[in-house]
N, C-alpha and C positions, 0 to 999 in steps of 0.2 A: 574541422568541427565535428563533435561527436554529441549527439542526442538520442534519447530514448523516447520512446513512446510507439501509438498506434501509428500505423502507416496505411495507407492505401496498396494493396499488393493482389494483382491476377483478379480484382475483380471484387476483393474483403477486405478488410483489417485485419491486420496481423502486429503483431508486437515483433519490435526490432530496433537495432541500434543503426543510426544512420552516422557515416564517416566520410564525406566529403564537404565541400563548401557550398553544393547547391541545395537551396533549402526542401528539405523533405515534401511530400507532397499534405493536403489537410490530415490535421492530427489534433490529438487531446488537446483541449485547452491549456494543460498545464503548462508553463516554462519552464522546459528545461535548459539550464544555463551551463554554460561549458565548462567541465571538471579541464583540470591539469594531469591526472593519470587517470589510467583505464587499468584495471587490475583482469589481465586474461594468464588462467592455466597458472600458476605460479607466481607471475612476474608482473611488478607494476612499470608500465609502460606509458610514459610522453604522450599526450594525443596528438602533439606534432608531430611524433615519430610515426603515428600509425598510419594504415595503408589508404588511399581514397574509395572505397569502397561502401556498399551497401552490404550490411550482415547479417540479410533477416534468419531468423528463428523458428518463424512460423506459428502457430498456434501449435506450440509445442502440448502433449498430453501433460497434467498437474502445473500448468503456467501458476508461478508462483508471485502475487504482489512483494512488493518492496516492504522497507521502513524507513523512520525517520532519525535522524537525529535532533535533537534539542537544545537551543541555551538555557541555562541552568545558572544555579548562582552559585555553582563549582567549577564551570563551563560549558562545554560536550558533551552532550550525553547522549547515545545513542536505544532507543526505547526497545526493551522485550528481547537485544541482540540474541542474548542464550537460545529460547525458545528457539527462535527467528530460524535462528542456524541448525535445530534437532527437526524442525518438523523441513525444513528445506531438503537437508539430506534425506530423508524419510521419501520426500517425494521425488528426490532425482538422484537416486543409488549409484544410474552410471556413469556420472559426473565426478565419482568420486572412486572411484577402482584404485586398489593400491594404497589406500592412505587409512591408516591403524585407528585413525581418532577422527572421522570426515569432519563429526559439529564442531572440533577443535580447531581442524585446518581453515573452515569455513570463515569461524567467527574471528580466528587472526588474519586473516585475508582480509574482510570487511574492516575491521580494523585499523588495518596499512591503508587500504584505501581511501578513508574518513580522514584520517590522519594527514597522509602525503596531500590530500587537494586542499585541507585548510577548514574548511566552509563550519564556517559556526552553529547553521542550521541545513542539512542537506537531506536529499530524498535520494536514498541506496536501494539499488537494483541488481542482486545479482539474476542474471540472464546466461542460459543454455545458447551458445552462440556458434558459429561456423567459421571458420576461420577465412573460405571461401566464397560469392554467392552462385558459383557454376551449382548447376545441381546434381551433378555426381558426386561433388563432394559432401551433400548434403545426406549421400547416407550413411558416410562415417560418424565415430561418435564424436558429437558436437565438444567444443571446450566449455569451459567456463568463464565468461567475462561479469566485472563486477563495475558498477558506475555509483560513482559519489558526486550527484549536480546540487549545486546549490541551490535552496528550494526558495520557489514561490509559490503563494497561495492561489489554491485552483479559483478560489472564492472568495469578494471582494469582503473585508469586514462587514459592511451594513448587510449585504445578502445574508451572510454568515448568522447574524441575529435575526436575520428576520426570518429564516429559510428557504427551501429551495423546490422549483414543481420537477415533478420527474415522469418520465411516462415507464411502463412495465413491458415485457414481452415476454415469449417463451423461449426458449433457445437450449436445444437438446432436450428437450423433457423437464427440464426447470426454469421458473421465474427468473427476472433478474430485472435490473432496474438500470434505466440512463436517465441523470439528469438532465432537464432541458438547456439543451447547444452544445452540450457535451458528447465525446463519443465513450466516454469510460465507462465500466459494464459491473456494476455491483448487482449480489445475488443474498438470499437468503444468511449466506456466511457474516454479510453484511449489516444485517437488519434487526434493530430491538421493537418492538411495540410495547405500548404501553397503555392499558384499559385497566378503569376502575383502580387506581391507582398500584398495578401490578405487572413488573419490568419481564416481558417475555421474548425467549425467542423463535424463530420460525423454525417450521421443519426441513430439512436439508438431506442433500444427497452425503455421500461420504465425504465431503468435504470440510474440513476444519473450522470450525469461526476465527473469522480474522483475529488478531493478537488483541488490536485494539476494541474489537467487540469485546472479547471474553476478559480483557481489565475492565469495563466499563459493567458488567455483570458483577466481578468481584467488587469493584467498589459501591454499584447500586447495595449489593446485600452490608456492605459493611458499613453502609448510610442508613440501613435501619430500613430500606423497600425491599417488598417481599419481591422474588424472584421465583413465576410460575415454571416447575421442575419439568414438564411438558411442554414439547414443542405446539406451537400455532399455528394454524394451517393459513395456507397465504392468503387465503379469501377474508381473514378478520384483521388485515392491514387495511383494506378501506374503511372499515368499521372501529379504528383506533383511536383512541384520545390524541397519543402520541403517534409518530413514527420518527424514530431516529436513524442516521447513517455511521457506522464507526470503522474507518477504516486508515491504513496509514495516508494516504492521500487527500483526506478531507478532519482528520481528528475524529471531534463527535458534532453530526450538524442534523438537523432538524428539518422535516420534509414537512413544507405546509400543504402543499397542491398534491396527488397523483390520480395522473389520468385524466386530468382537469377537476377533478372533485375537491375540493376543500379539505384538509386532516384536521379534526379538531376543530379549534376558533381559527385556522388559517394562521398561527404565529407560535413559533419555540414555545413551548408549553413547560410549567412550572418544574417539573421532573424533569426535562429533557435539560432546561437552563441548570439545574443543578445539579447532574451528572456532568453537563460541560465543563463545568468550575471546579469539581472535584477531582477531572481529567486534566485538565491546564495546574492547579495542584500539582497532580503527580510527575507531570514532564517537569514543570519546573523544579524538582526536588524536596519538597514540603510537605510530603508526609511518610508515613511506613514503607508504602511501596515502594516510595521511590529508592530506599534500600535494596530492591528487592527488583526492580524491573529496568535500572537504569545502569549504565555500564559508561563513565567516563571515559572522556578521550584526552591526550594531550595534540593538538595539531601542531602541526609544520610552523603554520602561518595561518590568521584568520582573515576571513576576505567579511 
């Protein structure tokens, strides 16, 4: 059995791939469903071939979220792959030593992967991985493992409309947000507001805005909502009309609670429902971007 997600490890949560049959100890809500290959270092590999081990990673430095793939009414599509694949290398250089073209090897990698396990809608994670869990081994340079599980929704439809309470903390010198029961850890990278009918976003460490935040920009401005060119400071998210989340692990969903405070009227607000629609739009292949942001697949087999 191979799964991804947060783990309980020394006392934290750490991101990691678990490979045996006893089940992981509490983790994300999400399901992760069992891929048929594990793409590590080169080579797509059996998950029955693979070894019974635990393979954590750690809170590795630039831990990189995932993406999605999509059904589409051309099939497979996998969302932002290009990007996905240039800001990845960008952040883990030495995963990639030796190879002339990395976003090129990456994004055929991910590719094989998608492909070889089937899954019509899956949630991809390529992960800095160890081939060992001794910890000597842990200071050589890690490989590269890639997971294609078949995705389920973190969040039940009706939550999904109605939206979600989250509580805030600090963690490192920056905000970041967990939904309530969840252990998954969105930050600023994550986050639009929207006051007086004006789509903004927060200010941020050097960190990139998720893929799915900055399509959800481009498309607010090509809907005709203005887009404040200045960052917000985090203290004017309780004082929001809106608050939205855009990330590949939840799409775009709508924050009515934080901190126990009410956002707004407490329900998906008029701008945030029609950013949603525009974004379900564009996965599904229906308008410009979707030329532009969506990269088909042929699979194997579809599960």
């Amino acid at each position: 059995m191979i799964q991804t997600g947060q783990f309980w490890q020394n006392g934290g949560w750490v991101q990691g791939i678990w490979l045996n049959e006893t089940p992981p100890p509490q983790r994300d809500s999400h399901t992760w469903l069992r891929p048929y290959y594990f793409w590590l270092d080169g080579e797509l590999i059996s998950v029955d071939d693979m070894p019974e081990q635990f393979v954590p990673i750690g809170d590795l430095p630039g831990w990189w979220a995932g993406l999605r793939s999509y059904t589409t009414d051309r099939g497979t599509a996998v969302f932002r792959l290009r990007e996905y694949a240039r800001r990845f290398v960008q952040a883990h250089p030495a995963l990639f030593q030796g190879q002339a073209d990395a976003a090129a090897y990456l994004y055929q990698a991910i590719c094989q992967t998608v492909q070889a396990n089937g899954y019509a809608e899956s949630y991809i994670r390529p992960v800095p991985v160890y081939a060992t869990p001794t910890p000597e081994a842990q200071t050589a340079r890690p490989k590269l493992g890639i997971v294609a599980s078949r995705w389920q929704p973190l969040f039940a439809e009706a939550t999904r409309g109605q939206g979600i309470a989250a509580t805030t903390r600090a963690q490192g010198g920056q905000m970041s947000l967990i939904p309530q029961g969840h252990t998954a850890v969105y930050t600023a990278a994550h986050l639009l507001i929207i006051q007086d009918g004006m789509v903004c976003v927060l200010a941020q460490a050097e960190t990139p805005g998720s893929l799915t935040r900055d399509a959800i920009l481009s498309l607010a401005q090509d809907a005709g909502f203005p887009v404040l060119d200045r960052p917000a400071a985090w203290e004017d998210v309780q004082a929001a009309d809106e608050v939205l989340l855009a990330a590949a692990s939840v799409d775009v969903l709508a924050m009515r609670e934080l901190d126990g405070k009410v956002v707004g009227n407490g329900r998906t607000g008029p701008i945030t429902r029609h950013l949603q629609q525009l974004f379900r739009n564009t996965i599904c292949g229906q308008n410009r971007y979707a030329r532009q942001w969506l990269d088909y697949m042929v699979l194997e087999s579809t599960i």
